[in-house]
C-alpha positions as CSV (number, residue, x, y, z in Angstrom):
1,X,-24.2,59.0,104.1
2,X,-26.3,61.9,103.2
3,X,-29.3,62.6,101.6
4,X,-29.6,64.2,98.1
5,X,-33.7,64.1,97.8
6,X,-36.8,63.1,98.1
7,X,-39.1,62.1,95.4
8,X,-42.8,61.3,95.5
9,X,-43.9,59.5,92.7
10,X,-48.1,58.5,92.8
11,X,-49.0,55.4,91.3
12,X,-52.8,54.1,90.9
13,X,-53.2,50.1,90.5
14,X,-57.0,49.0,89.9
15,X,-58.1,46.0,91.9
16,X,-59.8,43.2,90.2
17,X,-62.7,43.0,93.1
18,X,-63.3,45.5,95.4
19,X,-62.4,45.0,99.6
20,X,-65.2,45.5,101.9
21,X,-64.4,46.1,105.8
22,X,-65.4,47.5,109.0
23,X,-68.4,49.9,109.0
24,X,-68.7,51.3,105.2
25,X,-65.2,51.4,104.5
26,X,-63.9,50.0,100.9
27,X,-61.3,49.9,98.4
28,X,-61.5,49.7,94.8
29,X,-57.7,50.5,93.3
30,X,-54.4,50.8,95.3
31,X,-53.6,54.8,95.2
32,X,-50.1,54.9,96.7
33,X,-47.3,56.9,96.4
34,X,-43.7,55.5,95.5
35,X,-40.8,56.9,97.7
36,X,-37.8,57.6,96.5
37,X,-34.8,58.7,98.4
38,X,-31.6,60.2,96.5
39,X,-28.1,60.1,98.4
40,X,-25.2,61.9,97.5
41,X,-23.3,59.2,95.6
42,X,-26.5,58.5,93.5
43,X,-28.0,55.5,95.4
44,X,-31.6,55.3,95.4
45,X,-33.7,53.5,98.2
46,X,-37.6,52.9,97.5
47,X,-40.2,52.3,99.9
48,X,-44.2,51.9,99.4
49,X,-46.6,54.4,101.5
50,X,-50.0,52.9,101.7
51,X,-52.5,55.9,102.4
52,X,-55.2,54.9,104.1
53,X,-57.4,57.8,105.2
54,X,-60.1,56.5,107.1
55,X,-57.7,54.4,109.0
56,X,-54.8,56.9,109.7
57,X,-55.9,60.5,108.1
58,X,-53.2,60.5,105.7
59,X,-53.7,61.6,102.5
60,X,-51.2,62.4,99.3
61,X,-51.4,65.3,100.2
62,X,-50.5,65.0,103.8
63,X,-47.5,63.0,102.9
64,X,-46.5,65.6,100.8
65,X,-46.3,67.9,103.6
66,X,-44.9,65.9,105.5
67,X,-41.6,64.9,104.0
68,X,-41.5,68.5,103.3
69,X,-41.7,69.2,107.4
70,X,-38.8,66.1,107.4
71,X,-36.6,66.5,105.0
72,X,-34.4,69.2,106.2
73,X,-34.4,67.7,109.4
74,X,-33.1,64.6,107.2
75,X,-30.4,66.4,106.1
76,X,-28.7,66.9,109.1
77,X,-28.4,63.0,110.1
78,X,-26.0,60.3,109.8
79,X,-28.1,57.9,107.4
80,X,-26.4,55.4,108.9
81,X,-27.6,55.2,111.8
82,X,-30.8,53.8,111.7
83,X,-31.7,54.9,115.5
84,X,-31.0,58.3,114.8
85,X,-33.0,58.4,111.8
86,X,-36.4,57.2,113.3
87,X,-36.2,59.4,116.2
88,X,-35.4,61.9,113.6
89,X,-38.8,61.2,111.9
90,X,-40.2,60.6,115.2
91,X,-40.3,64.3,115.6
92,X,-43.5,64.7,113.7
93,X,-46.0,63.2,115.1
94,X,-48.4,60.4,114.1
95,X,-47.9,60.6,110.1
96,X,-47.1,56.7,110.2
97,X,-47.7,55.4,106.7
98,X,-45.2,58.8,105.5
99,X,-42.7,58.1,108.4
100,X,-42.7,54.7,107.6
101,X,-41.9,54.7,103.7
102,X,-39.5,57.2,104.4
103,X,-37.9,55.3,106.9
104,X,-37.6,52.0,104.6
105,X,-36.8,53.9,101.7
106,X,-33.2,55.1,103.9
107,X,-33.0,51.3,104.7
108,X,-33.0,50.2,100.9
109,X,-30.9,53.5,100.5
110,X,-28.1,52.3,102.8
111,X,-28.3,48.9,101.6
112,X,-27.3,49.8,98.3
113,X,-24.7,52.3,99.4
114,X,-23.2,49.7,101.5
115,X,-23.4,47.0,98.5
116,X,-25.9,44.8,100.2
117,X,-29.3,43.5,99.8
118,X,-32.0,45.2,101.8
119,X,-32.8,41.7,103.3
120,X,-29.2,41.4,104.6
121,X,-29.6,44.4,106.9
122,X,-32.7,42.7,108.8
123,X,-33.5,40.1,111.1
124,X,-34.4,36.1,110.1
125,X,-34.6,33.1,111.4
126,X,-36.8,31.5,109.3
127,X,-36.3,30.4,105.9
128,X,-40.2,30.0,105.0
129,X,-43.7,31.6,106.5
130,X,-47.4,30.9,105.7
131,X,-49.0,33.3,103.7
132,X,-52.9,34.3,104.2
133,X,-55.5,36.1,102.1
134,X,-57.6,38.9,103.6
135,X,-61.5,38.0,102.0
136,X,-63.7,41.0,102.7
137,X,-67.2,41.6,103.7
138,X,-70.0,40.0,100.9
139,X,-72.5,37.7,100.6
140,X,-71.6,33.7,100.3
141,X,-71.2,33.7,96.5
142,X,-68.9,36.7,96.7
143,X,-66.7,35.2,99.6
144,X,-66.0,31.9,97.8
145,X,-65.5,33.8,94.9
146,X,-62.8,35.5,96.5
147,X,-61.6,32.4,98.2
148,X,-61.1,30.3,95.4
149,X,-59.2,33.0,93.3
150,X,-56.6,33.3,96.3
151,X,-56.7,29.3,96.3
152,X,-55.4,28.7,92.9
153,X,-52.9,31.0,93.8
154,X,-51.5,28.9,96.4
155,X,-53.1,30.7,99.3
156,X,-54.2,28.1,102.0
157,X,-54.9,30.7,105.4
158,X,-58.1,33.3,105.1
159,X,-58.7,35.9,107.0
160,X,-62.2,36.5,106.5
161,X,-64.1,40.2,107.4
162,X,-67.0,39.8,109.9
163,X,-69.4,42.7,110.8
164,X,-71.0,40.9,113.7
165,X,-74.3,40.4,111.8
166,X,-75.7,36.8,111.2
167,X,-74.4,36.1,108.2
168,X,-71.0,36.0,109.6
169,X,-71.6,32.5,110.7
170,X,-73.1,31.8,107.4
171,X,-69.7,32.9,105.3
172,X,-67.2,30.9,107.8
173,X,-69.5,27.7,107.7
174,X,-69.5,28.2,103.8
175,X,-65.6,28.9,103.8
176,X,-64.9,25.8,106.1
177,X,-66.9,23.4,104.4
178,X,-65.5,24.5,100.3
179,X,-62.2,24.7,101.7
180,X,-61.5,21.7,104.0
181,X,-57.6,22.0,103.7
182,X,-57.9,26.0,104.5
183,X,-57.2,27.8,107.8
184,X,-59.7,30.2,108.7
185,X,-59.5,33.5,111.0
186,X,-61.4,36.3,111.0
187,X,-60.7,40.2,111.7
188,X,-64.0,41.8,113.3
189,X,-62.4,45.2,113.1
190,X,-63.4,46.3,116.4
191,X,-67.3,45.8,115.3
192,X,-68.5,42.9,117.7
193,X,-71.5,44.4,120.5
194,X,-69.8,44.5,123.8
195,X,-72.5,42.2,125.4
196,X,-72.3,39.4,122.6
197,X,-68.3,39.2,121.8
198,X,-67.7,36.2,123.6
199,X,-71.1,34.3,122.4
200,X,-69.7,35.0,118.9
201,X,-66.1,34.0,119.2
202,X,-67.5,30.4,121.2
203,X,-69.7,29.7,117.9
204,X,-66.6,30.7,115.4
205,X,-64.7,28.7,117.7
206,X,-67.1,25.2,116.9
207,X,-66.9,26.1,113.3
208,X,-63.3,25.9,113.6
209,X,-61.8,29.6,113.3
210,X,-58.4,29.6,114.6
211,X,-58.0,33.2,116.2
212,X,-59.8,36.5,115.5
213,X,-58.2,40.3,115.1
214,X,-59.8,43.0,117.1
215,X,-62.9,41.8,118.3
216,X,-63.8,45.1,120.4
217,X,-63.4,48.6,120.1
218,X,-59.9,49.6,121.0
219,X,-61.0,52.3,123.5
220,X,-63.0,49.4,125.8
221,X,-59.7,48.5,127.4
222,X,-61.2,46.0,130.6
223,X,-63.5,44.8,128.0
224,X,-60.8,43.7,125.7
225,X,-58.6,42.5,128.9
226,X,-61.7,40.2,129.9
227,X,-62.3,38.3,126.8
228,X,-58.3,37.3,126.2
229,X,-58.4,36.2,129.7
230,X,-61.5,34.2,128.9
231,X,-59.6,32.2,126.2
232,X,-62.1,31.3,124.0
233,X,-59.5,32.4,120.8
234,X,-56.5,34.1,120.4
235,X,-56.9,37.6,119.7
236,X,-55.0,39.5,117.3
237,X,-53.7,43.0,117.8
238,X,-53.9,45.6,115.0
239,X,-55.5,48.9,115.4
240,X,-54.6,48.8,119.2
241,X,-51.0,49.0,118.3
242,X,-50.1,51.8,115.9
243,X,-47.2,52.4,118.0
244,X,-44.5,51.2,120.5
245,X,-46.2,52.9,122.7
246,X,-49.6,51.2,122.3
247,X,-47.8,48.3,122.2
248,X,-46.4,49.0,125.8
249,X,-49.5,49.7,127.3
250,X,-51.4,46.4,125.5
251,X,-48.5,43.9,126.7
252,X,-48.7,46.0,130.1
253,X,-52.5,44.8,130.1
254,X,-51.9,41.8,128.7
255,X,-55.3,42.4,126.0
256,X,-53.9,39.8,123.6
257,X,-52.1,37.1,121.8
258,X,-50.9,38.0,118.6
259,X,-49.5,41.2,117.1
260,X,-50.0,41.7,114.0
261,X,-47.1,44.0,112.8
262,X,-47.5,46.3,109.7
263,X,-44.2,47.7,108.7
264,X,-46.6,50.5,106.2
265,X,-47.2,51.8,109.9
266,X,-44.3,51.3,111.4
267,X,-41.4,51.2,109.7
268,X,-38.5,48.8,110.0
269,X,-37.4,50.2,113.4
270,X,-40.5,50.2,115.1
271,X,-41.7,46.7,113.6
272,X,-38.7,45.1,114.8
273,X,-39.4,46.9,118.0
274,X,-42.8,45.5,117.9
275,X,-41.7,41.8,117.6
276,X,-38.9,41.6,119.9
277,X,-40.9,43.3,122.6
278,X,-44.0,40.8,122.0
279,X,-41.7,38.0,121.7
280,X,-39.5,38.5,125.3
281,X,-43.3,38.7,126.8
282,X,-44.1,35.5,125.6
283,X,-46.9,37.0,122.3
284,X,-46.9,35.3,119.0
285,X,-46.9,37.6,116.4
286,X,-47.7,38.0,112.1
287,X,-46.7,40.6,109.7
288,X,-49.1,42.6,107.4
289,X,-49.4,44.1,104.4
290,X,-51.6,46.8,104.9
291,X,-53.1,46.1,101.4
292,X,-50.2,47.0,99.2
293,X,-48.7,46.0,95.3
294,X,-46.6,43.4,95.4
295,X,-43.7,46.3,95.6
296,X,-44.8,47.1,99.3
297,X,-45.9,43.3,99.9
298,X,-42.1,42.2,99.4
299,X,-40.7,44.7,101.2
300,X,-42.6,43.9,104.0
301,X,-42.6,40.3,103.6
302,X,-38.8,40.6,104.2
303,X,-39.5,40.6,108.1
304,X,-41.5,37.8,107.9
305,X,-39.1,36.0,108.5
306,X,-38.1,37.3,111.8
307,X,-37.6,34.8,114.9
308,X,-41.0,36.4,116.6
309,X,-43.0,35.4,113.6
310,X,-45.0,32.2,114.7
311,X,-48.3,32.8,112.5
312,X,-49.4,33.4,109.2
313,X,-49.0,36.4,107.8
314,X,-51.0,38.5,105.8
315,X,-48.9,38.7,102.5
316,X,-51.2,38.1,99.3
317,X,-53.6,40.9,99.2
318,X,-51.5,42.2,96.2
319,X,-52.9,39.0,94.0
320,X,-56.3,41.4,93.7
321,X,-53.8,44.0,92.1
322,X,-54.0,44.2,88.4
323,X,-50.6,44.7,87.7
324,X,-48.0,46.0,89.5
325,X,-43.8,46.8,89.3
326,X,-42.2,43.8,91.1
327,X,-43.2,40.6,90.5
328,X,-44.2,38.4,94.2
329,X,-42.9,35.1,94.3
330,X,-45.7,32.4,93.7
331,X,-46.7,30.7,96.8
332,X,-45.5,26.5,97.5
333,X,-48.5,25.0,98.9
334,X,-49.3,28.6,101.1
335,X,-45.8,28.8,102.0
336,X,-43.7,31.7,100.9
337,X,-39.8,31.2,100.8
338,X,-37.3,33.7,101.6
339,X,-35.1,32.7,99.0
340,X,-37.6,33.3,96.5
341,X,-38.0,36.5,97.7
342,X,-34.8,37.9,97.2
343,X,-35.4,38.1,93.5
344,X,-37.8,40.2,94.1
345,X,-36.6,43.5,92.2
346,X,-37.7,47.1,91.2
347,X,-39.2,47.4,87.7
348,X,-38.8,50.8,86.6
349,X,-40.1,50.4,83.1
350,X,-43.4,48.6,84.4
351,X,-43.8,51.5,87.4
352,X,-44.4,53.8,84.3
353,X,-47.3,51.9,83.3
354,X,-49.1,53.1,86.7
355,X,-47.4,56.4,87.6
356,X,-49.6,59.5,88.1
């Protein structure tokens, strides 16, 4: 198997409510860029790269350059050989969200060279996973505005943006009691005062949060060590594990409970990486979306399903889409089901609608 070309092809998808997080960050439309891999043969593999740069630094333009750094270094592999191909990519360093859509693109690639669905050449175990909604930053009305659109969509787990201000207990009290049949978490995005972390988490705790997502800034290391080991909720590992690496070094110090795995990070290889490392050291672990169309939802949906997945995962942020080029599967009471989403299919006439 050997590649033929790559194609970048931006897409812009406006969101019907905007997605408030962390300090000042926000998102109004999903500006991605579709990834197309050519092999010689003609099969085509697509993958989603979700450009986020005030999280990673990665830009269109970046990716760009990029694959244009990679791809003649792509040329030279055996395709099929997944291993080969990420330390290929692994040559350039950080880059995730462009390493990691190339990567998934070859996957989908081989797949179809090899007469398979892309889903057949992963990991399950499962043959269903809870879904959750990500409701950003707001005042009450805009919360349960948010809230109840993902509920008649079937969602029934929230993870709900806090800032550490006061009106964070406001918003979970308000989300608890309009949504009595909903699980609740929260993702602080590394924003919670040192001094007052485990105050807060003790209160969310009584209002009956179930586990919160980086509480602490990632560089406070002992800090972060001290409050899992007080076990007042499970904490959730995101920004502290980019990488394999950082993975390592959190299991190593044992700062949490639950990785949450983003294959629009790191890839297929590294995700599975991610989850079979957290599962032999006894972590529970969910997949995310990194905020993607239903495209780049599915496709990472599809390791969902792995046996390290013991939590929701974050799988409907795509519902705040309007539009998109491969229709999700509709949620069965907040449960998503694998063999729903293997109909999930490329729509090339409906990606025209968005292209750039």
């Amino acid at each position: 198997m050997k590649l033929k070309e790559i194609r970048l092809r931006p897409f812009r998808i406006p969101l019907a409510a905007e997605l408030r997080w962390g300090v000042g960050k926000r998102l109004t439309a999903l500006e991605h860029v579709l990834v197309e891999v050519h092999l010689e043969g003609g099969f085509v593999g697509r993958a989603e790269a979700a450009l986020r740069p005030t999280i990673y630094g990665e830009t269109a333009e970046s990716l760009r350059g990029a694959v244009r750094w990679l791809e003649p270094l792509l040329h030279e592999v055996d395709l099929d050989a997944p291993a080969q191909v990420r330390r290929t990519l692994d040559r350039l360093p950080f880059n995730y969200g462009a390493k990691a859509a190339l990567e998934m693109a070859l996957w989908d690639a081989r797949a179809a060279a090899q007469s398979k669905r892309l889903a057949d050449l992963l990991p399950h175990e499962h043959e269903r996973v809870r879904v959750s909604f990500i409701v950003g930053q707001g005042d009450v009305n805009t919360v349960l505005q948010s809230a109840a659109f993902a509920h008649e969509r079937g969602v029934r787990v929230f993870k709900l943006k806090v800032d550490g201000s006061d009106g964070d207990l406001t918003r979970i009290r308000a989300l608890r009691e309009a949504f009595p049949d909903v699980e609740v978490y929260v993702d602080a995005n590394e924003t919670l005062p040192l001094k007052k972390a485990a105050r807060m988490l003790e209160r969310w705790h009584a209002l009956g949060v179930t586990m919160v997502e980086e509480p602490l800034p990632a560089e406070f290391v002992h800090e972060r060590q001290a409050l899992r080991a007080a076990g007042v909720l499970p904490l959730i590992a995101d920004d502290s594990i980019f990488t394999l690496r950082e993975l390592w070094r959190e299991l190593e110090l044992d700062t949490f409970d639950i990785a949450n795995v983003k294959p629009a990070r790191t890839g297929f290889c590294w995700s599975i990486g991610q989850l079979e490392r957290s599962r032999v050291r006894g972590k529970e672990a969910m997949i995310g979306s990194q905020a993607m169309s239903s495209f780049g939802a599915a496709r990472a949906a599809l390791l969902a399903f792995h046996p390290a997945i013991t939590r929701p995962s974050e799988l409907a942020f795509h519902l705040l889409a309007e539009g998109g080029f491969a229709p999700f599967p509709k949620l069965r009471d907040g449960w998503l089901y694998r063999e729903d989403l293997l109909e999930v299919a490329f729509d090339p006439r409906a990606f025209e609608h968005y292209a750039l």
